[in-house]
Backbone as a chain_set.jsonl record, in Angstrom:
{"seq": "XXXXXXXXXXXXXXXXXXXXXXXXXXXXXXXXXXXXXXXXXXXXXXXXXXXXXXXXXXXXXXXXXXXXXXXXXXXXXXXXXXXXXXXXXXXXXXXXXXXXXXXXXXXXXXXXXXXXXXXXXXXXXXXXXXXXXXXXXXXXXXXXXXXXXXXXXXXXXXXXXXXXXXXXXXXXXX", "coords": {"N": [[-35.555, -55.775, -124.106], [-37.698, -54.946, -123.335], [-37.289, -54.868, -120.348], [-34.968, -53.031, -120.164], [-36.893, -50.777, -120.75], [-38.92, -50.95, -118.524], [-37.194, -50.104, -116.786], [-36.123, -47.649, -117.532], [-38.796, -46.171, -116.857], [-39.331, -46.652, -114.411], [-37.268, -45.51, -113.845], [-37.903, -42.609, -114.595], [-39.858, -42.672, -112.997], [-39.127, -42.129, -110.326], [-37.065, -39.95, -110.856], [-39.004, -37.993, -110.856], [-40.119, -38.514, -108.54], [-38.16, -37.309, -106.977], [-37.499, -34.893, -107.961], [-40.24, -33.825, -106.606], [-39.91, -34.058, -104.405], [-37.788, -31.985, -104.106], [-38.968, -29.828, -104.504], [-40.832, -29.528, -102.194], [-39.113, -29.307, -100.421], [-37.434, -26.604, -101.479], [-39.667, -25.045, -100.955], [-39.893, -25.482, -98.224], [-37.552, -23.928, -97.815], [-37.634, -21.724, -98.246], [-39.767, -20.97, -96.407], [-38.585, -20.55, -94.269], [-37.203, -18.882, -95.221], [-38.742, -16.377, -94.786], [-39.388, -16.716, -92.418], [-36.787, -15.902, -90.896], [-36.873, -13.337, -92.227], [-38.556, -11.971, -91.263], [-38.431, -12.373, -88.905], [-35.279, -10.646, -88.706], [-36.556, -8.577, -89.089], [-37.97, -7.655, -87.43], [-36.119, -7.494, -85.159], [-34.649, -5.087, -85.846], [-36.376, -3.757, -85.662], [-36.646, -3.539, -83.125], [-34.219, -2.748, -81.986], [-33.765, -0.01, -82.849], [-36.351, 1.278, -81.672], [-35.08, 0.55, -79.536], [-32.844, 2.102, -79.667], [-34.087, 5.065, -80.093], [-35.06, 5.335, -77.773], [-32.76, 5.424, -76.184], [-31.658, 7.677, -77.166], [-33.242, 9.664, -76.714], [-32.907, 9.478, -73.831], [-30.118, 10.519, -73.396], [-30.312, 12.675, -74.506], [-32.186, 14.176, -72.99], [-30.332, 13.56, -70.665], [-28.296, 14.935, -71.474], [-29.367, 17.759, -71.785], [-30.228, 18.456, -68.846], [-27.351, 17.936, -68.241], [-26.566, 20.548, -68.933], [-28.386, 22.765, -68.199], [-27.498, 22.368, -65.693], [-25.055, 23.202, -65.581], [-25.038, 25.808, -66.735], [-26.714, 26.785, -64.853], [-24.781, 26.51, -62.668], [-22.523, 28.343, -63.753], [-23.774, 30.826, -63.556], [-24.553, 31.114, -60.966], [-22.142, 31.203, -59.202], [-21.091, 33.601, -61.215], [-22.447, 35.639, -60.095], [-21.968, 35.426, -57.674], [-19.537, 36.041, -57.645], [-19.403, 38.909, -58.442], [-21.412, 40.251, -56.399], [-19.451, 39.581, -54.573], [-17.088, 41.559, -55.121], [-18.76, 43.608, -55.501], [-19.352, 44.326, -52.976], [-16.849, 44.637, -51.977], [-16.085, 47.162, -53.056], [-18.132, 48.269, -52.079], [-16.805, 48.87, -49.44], [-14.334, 49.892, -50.161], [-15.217, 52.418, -50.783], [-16.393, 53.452, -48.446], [-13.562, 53.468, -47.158], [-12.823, 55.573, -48.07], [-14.581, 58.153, -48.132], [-14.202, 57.559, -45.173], [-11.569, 58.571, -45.176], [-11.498, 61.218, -46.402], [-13.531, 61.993, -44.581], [-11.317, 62.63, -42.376], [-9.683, 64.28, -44.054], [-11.061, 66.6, -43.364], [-11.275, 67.062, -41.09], [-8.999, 67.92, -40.264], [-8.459, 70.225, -41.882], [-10.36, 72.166, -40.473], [-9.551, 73.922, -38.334], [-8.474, 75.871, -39.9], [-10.092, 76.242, -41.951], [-13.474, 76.369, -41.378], [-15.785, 76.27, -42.869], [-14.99, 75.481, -45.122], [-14.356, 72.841, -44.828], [-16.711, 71.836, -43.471], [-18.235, 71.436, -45.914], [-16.853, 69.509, -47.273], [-16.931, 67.699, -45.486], [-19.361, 66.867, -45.534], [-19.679, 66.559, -48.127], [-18.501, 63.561, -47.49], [-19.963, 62.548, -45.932], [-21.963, 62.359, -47.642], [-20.654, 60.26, -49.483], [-20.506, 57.685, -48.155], [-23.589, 57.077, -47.295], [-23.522, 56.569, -49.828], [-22.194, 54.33, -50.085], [-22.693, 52.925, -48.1], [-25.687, 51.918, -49.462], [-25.093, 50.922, -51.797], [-23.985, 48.147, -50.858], [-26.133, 47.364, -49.134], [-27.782, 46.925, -51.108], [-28.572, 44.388, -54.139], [-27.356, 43.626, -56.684], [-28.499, 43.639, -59.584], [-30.867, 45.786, -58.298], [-28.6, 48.022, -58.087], [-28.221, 48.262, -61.072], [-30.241, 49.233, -62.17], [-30.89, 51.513, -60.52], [-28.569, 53.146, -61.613], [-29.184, 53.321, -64.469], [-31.525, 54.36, -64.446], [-30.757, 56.877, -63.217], [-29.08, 57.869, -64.985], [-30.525, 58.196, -67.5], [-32.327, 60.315, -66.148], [-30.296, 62.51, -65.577], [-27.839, 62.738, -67.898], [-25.525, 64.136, -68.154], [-24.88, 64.527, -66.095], [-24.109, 62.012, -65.294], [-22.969, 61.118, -67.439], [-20.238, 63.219, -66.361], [-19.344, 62.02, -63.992], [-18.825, 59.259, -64.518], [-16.582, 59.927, -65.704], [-15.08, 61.016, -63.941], [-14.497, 59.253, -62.536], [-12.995, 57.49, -63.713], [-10.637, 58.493, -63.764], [-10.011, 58.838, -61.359], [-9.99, 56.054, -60.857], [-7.642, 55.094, -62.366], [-5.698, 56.993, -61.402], [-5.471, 55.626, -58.56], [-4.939, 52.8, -59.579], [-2.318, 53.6, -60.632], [-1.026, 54.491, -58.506], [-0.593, 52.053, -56.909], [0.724, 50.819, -58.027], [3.254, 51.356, -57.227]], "CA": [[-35.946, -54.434, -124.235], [-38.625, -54.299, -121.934], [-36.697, -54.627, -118.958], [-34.888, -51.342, -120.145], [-38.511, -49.918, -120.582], [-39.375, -50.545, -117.359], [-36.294, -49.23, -116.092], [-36.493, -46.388, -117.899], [-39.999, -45.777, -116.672], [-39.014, -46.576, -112.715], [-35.922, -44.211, -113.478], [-38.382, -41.266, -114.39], [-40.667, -42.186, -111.734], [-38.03, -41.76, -109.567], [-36.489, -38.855, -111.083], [-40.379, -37.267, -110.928], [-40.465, -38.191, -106.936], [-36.781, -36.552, -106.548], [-38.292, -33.148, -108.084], [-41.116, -33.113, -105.794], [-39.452, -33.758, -103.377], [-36.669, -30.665, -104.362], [-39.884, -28.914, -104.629], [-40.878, -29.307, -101.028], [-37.435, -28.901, -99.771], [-37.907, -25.535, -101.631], [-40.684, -24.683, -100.154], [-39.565, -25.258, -96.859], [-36.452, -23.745, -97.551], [-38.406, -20.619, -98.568], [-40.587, -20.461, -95.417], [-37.798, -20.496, -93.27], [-36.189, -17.584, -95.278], [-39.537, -15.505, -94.867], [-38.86, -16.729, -91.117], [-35.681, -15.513, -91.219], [-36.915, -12.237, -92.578], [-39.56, -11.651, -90.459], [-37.432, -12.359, -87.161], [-35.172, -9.412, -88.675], [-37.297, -7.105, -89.377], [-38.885, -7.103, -85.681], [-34.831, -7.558, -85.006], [-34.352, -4.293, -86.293], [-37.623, -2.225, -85.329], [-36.698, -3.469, -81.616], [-33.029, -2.143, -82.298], [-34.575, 1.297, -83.623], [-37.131, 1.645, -80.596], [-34.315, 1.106, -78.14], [-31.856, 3.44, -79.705], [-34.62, 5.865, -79.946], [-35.132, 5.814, -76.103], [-31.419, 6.082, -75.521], [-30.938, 8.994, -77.802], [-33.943, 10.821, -76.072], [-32.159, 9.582, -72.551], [-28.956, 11.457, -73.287], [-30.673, 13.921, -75.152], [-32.526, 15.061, -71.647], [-29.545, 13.969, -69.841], [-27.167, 16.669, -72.104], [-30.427, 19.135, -71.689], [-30.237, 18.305, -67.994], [-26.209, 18.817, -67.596], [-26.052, 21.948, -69.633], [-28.618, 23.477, -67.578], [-26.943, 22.597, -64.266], [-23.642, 24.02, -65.767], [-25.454, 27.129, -66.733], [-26.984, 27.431, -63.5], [-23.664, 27.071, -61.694], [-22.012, 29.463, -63.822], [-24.559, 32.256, -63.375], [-24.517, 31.349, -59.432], [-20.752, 31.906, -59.684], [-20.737, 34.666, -61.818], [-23.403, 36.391, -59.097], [-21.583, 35.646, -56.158], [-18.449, 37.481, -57.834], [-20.295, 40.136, -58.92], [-21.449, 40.501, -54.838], [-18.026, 39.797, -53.672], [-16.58, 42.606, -55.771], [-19.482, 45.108, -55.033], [-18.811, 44.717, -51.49], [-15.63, 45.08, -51.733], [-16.242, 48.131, -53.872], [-18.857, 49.566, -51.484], [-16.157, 49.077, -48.704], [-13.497, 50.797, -50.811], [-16.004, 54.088, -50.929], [-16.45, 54.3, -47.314], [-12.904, 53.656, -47.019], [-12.948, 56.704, -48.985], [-14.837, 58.722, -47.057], [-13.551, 57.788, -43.591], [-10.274, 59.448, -45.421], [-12.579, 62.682, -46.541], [-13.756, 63.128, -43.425], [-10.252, 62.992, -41.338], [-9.39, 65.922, -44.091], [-11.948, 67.561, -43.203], [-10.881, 67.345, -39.475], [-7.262, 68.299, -40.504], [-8.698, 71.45, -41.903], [-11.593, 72.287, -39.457], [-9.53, 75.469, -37.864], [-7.474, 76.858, -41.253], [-11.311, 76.793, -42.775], [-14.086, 75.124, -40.468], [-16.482, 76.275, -43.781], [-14.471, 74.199, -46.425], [-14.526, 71.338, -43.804], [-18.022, 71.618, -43.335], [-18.432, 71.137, -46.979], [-16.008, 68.807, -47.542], [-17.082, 66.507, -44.361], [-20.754, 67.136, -46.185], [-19.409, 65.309, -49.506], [-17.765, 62.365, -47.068], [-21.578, 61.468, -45.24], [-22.903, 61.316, -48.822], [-19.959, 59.552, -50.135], [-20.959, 57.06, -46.712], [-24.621, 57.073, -48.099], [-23.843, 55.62, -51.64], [-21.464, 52.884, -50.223], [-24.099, 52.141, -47.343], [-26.465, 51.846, -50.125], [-23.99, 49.917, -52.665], [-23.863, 47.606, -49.902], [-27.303, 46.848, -49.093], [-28.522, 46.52, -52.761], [-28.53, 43.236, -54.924], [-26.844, 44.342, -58.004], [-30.056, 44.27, -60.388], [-30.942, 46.771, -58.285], [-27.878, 49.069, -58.418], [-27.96, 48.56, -62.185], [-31.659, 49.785, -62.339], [-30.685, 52.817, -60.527], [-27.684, 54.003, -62.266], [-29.879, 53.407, -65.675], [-32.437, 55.856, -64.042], [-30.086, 58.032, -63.151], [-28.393, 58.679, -66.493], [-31.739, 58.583, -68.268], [-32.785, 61.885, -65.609], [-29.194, 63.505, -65.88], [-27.293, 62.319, -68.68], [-24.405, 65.03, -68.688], [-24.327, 64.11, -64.963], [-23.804, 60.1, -65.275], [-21.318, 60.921, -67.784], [-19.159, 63.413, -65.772], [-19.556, 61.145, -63.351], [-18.024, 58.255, -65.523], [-14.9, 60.225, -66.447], [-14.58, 61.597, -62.624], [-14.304, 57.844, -61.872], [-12.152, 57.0, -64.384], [-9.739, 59.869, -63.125], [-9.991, 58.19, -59.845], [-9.601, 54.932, -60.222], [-6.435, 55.51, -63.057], [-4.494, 57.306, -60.009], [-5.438, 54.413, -57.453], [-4.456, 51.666, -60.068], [-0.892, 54.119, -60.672], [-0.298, 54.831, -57.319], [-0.944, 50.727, -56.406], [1.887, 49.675, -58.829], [4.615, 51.66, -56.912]], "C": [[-36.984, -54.008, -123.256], [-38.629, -54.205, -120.588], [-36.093, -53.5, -118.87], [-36.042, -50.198, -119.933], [-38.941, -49.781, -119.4], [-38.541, -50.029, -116.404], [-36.25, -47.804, -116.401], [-37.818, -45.409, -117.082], [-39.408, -45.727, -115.066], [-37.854, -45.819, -112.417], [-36.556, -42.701, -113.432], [-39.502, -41.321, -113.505], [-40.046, -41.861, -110.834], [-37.435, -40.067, -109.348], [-37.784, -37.591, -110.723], [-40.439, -37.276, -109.103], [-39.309, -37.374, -106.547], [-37.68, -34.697, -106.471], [-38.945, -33.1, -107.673], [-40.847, -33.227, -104.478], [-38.36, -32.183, -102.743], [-37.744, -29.348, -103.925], [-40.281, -28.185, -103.124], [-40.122, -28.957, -100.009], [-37.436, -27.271, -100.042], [-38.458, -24.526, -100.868], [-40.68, -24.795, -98.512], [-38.576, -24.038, -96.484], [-37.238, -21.987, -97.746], [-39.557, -20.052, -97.577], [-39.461, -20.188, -94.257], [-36.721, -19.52, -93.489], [-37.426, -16.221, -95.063], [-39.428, -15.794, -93.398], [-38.002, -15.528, -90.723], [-35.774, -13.92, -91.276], [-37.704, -11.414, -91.67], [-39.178, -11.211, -89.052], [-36.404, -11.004, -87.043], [-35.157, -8.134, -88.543], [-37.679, -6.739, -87.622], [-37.583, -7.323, -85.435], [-34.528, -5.729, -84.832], [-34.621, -2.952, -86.041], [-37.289, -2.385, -83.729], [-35.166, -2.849, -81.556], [-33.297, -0.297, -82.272], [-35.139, 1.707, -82.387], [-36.329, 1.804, -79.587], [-33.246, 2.351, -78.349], [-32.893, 4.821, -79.715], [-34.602, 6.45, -78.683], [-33.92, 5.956, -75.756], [-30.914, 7.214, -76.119], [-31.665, 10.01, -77.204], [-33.417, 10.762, -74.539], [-31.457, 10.179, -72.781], [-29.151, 12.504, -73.717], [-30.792, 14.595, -73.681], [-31.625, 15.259, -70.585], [-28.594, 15.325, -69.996], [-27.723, 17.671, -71.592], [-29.814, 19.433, -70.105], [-29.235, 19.136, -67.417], [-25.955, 20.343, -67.957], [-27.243, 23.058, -68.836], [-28.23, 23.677, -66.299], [-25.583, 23.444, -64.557], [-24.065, 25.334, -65.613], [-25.78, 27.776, -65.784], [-25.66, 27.5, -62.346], [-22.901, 28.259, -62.35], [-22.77, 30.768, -63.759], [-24.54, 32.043, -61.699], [-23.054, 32.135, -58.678], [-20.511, 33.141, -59.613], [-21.487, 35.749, -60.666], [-22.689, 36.469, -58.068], [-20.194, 36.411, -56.302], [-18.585, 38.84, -57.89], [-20.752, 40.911, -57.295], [-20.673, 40.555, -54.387], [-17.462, 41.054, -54.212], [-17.253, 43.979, -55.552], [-19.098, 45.253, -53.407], [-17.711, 45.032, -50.957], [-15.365, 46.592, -52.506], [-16.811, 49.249, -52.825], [-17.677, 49.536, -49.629], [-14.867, 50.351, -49.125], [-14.367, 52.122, -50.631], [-15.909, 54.165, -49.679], [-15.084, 54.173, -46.573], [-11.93, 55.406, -46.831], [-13.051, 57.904, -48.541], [-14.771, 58.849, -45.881], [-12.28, 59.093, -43.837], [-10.695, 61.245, -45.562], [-12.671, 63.471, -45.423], [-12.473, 63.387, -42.216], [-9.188, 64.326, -41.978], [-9.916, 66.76, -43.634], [-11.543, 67.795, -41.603], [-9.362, 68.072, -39.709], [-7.606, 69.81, -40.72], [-9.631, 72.314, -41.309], [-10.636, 73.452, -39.074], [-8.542, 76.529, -38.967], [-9.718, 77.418, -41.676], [-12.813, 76.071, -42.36], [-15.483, 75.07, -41.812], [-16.384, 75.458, -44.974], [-14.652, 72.831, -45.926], [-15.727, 70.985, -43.887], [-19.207, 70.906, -44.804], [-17.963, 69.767, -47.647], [-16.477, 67.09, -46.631], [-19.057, 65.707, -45.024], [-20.769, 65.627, -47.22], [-18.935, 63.94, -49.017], [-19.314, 61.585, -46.576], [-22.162, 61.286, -46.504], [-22.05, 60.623, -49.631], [-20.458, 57.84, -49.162], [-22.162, 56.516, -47.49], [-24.228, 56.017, -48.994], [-22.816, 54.41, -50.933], [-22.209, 51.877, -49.2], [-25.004, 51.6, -48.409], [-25.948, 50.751, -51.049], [-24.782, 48.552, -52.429], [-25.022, 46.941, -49.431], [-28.548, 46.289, -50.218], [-28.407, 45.399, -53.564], [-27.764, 44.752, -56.483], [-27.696, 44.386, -59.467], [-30.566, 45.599, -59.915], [-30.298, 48.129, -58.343], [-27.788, 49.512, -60.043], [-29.188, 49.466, -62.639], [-31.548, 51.472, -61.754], [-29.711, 53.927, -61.43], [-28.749, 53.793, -63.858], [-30.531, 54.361, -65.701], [-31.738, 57.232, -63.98], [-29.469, 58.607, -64.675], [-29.57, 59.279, -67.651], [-32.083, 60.051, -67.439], [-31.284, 62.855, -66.155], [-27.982, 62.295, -66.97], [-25.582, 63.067, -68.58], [-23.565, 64.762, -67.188], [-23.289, 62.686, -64.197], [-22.39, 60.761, -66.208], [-19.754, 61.811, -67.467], [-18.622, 62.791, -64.73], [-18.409, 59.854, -63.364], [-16.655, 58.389, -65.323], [-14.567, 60.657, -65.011], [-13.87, 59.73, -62.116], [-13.013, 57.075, -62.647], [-10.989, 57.467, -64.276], [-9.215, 58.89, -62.307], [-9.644, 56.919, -60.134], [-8.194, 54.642, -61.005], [-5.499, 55.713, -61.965], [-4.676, 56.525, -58.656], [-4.643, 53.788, -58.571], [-2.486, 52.005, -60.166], [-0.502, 54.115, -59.508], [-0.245, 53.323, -56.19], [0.409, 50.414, -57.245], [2.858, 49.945, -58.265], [4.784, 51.115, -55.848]], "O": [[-37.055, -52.983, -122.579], [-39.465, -53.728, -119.822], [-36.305, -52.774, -117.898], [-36.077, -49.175, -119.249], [-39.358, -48.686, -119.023], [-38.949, -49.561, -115.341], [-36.337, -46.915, -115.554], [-37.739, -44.211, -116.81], [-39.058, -44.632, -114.627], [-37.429, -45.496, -111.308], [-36.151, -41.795, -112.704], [-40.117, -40.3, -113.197], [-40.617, -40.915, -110.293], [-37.361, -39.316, -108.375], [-37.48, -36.448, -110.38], [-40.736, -36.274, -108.453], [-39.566, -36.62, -105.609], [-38.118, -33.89, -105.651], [-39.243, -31.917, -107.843], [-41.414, -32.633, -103.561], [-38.231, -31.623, -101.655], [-37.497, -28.316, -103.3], [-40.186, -26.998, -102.812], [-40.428, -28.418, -98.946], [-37.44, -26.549, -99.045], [-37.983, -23.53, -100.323], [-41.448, -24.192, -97.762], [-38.588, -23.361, -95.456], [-36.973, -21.234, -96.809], [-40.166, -19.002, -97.779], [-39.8, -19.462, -93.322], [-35.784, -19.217, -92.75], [-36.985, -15.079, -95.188], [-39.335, -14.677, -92.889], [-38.413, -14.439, -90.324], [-35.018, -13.216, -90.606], [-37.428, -10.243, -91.409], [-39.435, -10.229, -88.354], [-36.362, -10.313, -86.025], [-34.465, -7.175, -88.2], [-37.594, -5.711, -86.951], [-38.272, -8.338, -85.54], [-34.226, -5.234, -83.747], [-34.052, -1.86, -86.055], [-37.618, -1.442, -83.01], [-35.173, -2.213, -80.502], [-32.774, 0.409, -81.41], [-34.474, 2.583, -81.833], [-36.444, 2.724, -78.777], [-32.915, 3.234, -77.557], [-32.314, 5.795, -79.235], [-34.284, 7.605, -78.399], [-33.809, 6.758, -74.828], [-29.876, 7.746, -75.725], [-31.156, 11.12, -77.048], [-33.434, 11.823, -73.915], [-31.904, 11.229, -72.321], [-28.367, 13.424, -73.485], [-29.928, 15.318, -73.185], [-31.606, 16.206, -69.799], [-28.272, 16.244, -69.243], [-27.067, 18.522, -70.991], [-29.06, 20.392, -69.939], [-29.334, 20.146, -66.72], [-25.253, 21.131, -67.323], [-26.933, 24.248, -68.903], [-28.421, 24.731, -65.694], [-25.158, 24.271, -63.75], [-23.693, 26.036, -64.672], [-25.469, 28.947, -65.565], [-25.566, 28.307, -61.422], [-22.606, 29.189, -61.6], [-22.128, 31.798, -63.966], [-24.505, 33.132, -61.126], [-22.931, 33.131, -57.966], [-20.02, 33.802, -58.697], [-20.842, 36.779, -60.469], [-22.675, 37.527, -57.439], [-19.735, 37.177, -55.454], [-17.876, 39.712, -57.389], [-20.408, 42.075, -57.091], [-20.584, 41.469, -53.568], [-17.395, 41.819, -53.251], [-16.71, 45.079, -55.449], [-18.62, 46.244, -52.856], [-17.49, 45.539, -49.857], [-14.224, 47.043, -52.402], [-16.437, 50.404, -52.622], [-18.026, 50.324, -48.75], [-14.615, 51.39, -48.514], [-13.651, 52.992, -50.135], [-15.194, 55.129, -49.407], [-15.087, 54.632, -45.431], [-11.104, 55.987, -46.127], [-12.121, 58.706, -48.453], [-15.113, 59.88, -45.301], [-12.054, 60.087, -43.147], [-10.235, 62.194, -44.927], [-12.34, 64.617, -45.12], [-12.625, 64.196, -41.301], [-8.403, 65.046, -41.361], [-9.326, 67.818, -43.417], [-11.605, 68.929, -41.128], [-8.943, 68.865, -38.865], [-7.165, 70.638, -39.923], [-9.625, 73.434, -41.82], [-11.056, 74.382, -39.763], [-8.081, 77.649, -38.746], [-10.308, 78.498, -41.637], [-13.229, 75.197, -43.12], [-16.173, 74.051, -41.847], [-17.268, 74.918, -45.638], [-15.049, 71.873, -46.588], [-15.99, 69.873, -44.346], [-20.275, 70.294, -44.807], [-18.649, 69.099, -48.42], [-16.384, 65.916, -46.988], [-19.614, 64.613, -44.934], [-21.303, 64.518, -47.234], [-18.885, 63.059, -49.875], [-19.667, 60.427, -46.797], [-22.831, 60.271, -46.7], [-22.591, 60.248, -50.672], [-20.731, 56.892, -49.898], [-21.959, 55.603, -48.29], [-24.544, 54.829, -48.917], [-22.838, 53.391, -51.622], [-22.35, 50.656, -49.27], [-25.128, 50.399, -48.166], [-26.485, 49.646, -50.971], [-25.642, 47.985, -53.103], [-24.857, 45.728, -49.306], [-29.592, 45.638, -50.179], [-27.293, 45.756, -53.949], [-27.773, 45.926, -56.852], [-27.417, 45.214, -60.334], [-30.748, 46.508, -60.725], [-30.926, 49.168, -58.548], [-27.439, 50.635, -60.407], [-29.015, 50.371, -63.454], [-31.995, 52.441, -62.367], [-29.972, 55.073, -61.795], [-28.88, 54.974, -64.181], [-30.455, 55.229, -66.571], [-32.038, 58.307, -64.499], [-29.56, 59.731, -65.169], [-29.566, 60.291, -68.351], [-32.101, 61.023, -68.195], [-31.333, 63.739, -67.01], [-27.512, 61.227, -66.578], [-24.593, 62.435, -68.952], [-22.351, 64.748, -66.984], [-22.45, 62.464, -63.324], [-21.222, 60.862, -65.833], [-18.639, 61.522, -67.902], [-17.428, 62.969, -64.488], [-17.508, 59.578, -62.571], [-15.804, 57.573, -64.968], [-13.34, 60.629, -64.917], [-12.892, 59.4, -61.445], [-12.259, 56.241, -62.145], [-10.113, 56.757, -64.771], [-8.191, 58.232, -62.497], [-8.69, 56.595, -59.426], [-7.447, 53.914, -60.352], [-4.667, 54.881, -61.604], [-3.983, 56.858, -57.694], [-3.497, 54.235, -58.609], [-1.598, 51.188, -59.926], [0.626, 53.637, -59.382], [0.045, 53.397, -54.996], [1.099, 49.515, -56.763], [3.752, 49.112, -58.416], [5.877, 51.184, -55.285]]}, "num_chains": 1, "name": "protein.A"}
């Protein structure tokens, strides 16, 4: 019996060094998951910091392209806007070259209607010289002025033009 006894006894000393040993195993195993966690976390925040800086890179790049777009389409839109007035203020003194070769046509039936007539062709001349030399901010600034002084004037004006350019656009389709 007392050889069981002391087996018994050297089985739970045994069994007593196992569990402290489990213990320390534990405890390792438990520093190396706060490792683990730790390495994550700064894993995670360095993840975070870089997507931050690449979301504010494309952010400024988007900012960037959408203002170069904008600025080409307003450069664009400007240089049509110029091509079209000039071709506009050519059309007027087209206009008036024609004016004034009535006005020569009728020079000995009525050299007074001519005189009048040739009158309305140098200031038709005028406004397309003028057209012509103006940025189109500034033509818009005048006609604004102008309607604000004569209102009844701008808008017979309007409808005279609208006359006019109706029987060009009809007499272009045939």
């Amino acid at each position: 019996m007392t050889p069981s006894k002391t087996d018994n006894l050297t089985g739970s000393g045994s069994s007593d060094s196992s569990w402290k040993t489990g213990a320390s195993a534990d405890a390792q195993g438990s520093g190396k998951t706060e490792e683990a966690i730790g390495k994550l976390k700064s894993s995670a925040s360095d993840t975070l910091t870089n997507l931050k800086g690449a979301a504010a890179a494309v952010s400024t790049d988007a900012k960037d392209y959408a203002g170069s777009v904008a600025s080409d389409a307003a450069g664009a839109f400007k240089e049509a806007v110029e091509s079209n007035k000039t071709a506009g203020a050519d059309a007027i003194a087209n206009i008036a070259h024609s004016v004034k070769e009535a006005a020569d046509g009728i020079e000995k039936q009525s050299p007074q209607v001519a005189g009048m007539v040739r009158s309305a062709a140098e200031g038709v001349e005028r406004i397309s010289t003028d057209i012509r030399d103006r940025n189109v901010g500034e033509l818009f600034d005048s006609v604004a002025k102008f309607a604000q002084r004569q209102p009844a004037a701008f808008f017979g004006v309007g409808i005279l033009a609208g006359v006019m350019l109706t029987r060009f656009m009809r007499s272009s389709d045939k």
